[in-house]
C-alpha positions in Angstrom: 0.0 0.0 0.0 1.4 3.5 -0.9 1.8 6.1 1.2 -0.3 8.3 -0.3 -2.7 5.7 -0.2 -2.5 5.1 3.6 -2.3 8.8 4.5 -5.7 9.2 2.2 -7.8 6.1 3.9 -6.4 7.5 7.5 -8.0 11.6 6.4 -11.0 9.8 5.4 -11.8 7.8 8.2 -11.0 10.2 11.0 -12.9 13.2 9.7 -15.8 11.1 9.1 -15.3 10.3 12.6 -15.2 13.0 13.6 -18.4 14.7 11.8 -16.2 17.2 9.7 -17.0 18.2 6.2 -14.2 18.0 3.8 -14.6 21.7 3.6 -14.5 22.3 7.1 -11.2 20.3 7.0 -9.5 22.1 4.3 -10.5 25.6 6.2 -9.3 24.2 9.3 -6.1 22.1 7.5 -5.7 25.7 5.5 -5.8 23.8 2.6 -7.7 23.9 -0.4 -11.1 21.8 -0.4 -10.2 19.7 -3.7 -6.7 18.9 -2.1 -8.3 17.1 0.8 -11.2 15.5 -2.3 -8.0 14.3 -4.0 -6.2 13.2 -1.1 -9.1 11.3 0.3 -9.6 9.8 -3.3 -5.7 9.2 -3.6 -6.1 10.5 -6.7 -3.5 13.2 -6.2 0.0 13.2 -7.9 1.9 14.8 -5.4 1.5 16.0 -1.8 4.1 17.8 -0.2 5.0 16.7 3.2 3.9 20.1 4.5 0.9 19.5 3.3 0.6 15.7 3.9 1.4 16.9 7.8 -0.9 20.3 8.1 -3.9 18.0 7.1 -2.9 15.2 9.2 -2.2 17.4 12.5 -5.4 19.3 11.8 -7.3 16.0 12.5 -5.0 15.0 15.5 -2.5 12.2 13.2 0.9 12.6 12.3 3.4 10.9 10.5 6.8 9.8 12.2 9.8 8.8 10.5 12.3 6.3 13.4 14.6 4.4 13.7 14.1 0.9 15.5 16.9 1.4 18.2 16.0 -2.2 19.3 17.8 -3.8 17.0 20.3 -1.8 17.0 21.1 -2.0 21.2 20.1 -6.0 23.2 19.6 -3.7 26.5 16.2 -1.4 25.3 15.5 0.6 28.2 11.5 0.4 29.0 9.9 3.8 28.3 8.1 5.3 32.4 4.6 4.7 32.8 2.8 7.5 31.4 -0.5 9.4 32.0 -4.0 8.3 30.3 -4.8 10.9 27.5 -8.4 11.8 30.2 -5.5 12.6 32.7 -3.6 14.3 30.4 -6.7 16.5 28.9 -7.6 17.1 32.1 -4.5 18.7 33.4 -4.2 20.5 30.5 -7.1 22.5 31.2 -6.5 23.2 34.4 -2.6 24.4 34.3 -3.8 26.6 31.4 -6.0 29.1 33.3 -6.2 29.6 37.6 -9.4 28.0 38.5 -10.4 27.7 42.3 -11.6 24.0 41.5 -9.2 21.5 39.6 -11.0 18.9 37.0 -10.0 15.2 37.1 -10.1 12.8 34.7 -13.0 10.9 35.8 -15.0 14.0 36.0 -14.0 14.2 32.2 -14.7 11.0 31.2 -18.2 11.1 32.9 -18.7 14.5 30.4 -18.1 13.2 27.4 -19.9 9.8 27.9 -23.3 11.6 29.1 -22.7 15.1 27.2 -23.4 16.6 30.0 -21.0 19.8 31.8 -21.6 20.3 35.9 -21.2 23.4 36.6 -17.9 22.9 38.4 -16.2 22.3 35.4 -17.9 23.8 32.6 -14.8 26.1 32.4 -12.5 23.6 32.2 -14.2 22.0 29.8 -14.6 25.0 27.3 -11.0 25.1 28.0 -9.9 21.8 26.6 -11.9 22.1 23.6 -10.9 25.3 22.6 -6.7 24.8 23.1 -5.9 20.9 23.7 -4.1 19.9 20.5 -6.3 17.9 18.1 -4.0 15.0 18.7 -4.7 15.0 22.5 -8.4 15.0 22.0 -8.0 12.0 19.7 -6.1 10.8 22.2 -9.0 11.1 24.7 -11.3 9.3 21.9 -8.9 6.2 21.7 -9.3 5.9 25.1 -12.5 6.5 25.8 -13.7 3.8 22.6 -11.3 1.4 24.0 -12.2 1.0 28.1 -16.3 2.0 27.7 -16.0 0.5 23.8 -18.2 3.8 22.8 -18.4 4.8 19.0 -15.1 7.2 17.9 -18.1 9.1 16.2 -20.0 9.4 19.2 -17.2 10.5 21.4 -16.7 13.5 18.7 -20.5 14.1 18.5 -20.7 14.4 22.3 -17.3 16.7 22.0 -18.7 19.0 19.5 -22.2 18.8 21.6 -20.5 20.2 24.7 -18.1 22.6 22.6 -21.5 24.4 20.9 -23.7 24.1 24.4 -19.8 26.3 26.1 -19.7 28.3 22.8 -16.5 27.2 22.0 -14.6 29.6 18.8 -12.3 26.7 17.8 -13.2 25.8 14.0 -13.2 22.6 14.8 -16.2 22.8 16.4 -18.3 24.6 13.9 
């Protein structure tokens, strides 16, 4: 499979996902509407890797280029435990701007499974959805799909839900 074929599928399926209109993602990509048609159709000739990563960040996927130091070294140091994306978003929110109450990431979680924002942290919320990177919200997706096994699409549909009832500006949302 080509690249250009992978990177095409991928754009497809996560803006559909996500509930975006290929217009939408080219205004929010800042590219033009017909370059995210071709892409998604891998019908274009050539995509420029600035372009091929502007679309792909826009909808929270990148592409990495490594090398596997495993082979290259027989004692592979384990990577630390790291934070769940929820706890992640969460604390994203709340070192951004003083609040008197912090939000957790169950509190989170519980929002974006019932659509619902308590009061509390209806600030936080508006927060997230307006300056987490698009990749961290995905993140939050993943893992909200995986443990409660709800939709991707729903998890964006409740997202968007509580971004329009905080009045969010982010384009995303729109």
């Amino acid at each position: 499979m080509s690249t250009l074929h992978e990177i095409g599928s991928a754009v497809r399926a996560r803006r559909t996902e996500m509930g975006l209109t290929q217009d939408l993602l080219a205004r929010i990509s800042g590219l033009s509407r017909s370059t995210v048609n071709a892409v998604e159709r891998q019908s274009i000739s050539n995509l420029s890797i600035a372009k091929a990563v502007a679309l792909l960040e826009s909808i929270g996927l990148s592409m990495n280029v490594t090398v596997n130091r495993s082979a290259m070294s027989p004692f592979r140091k384990s990577a630390p435990l790291s934070r769940s994306a929820l706890e992640r978003a969460a604390a994203t929110a709340t070192a951004s701007v003083s609040f008197e109450h912090a939000m957790n990431a169950k509190q989170l979680e519980v929002a974006l499974l019932t659509g619902e924002a308590p009061q509390r942290i209806r600030s936080h919320l508006q927060v997230m959805l307006d300056e987490a990177p698009v990749s961290l919200l995905a993140k939050v997706v993943d893992q909200i799909h995986i443990e409660k096994a709800m939709p991707r699409a729903q998890v964006w549909n409740q997202m968007r839900n509580l971004a329009h009832e905080l009045q969010c500006y982010r384009l995303l949302w729109q």
